[in-house]
C-alpha positions, 0 to 999 in steps of 0.5 A, spaced: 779 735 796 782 727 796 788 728 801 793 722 798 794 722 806 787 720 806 786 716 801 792 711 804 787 711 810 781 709 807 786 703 803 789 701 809 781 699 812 780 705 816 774 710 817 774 718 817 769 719 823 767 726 822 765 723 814 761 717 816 756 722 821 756 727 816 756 723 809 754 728 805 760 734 803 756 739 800 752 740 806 757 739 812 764 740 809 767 739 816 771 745 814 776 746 819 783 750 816 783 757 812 787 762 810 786 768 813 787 773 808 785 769 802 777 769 800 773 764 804 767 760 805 765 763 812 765 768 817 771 765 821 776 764 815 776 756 813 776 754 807 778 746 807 778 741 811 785 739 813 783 735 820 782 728 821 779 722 826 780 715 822 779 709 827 779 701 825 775 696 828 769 693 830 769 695 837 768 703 836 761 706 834 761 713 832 756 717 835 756 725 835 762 728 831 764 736 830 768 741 828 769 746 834 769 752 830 767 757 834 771 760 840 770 767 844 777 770 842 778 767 835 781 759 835 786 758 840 790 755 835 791 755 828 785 752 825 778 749 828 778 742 832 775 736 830 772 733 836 768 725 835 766 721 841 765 714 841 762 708 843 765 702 845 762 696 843 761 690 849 765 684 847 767 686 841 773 681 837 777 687 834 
């Protein structure tokens, strides 16, 4: 789903993290928020990605990023986590 939200990002020059390591939505959709009692695409209830980690900048490198959608008694929240780690580039100008 193109989020208006998100798509003001995108426009304004940032980069969804979890979308530039993932690149293909079909095979990782980064789902990480459901309805629990609606029909769903998993075991844990999620059904559309509703979670975001925009940067901006020559200095950040993404590296790993996920979706944490797993927990041992449920989610301790509403809906899963999105977690990216970055690198900072040396001597970068922005």
């Amino acid at each position: 789903m193109e989020w208006p939200e998100s798509l003001e990002m995108l426009k304004a020059g940032f980069t969804d993290s979890y979308r530039k390591m993932h690149v293909n939505p079909l095979s990782d959709p980064g789902l990480t928020w459901g309805v629990r009692a609606a029909p769903t695409t998993d075991l844990y209830g999620l059904r559309d990605r509703i979670d975001f980690i925009y940067y901006k900048g020559k200095g950040l490198d993404p590296i790993e990023s996920r979706v944490i959608d797993y927990h041992p008694v449920m989610f301790p929240s509403d809906h899963a986590a999105l977690m990216t780690v970055f690198q900072l580039k040396r001597n970068s100008q922005e």
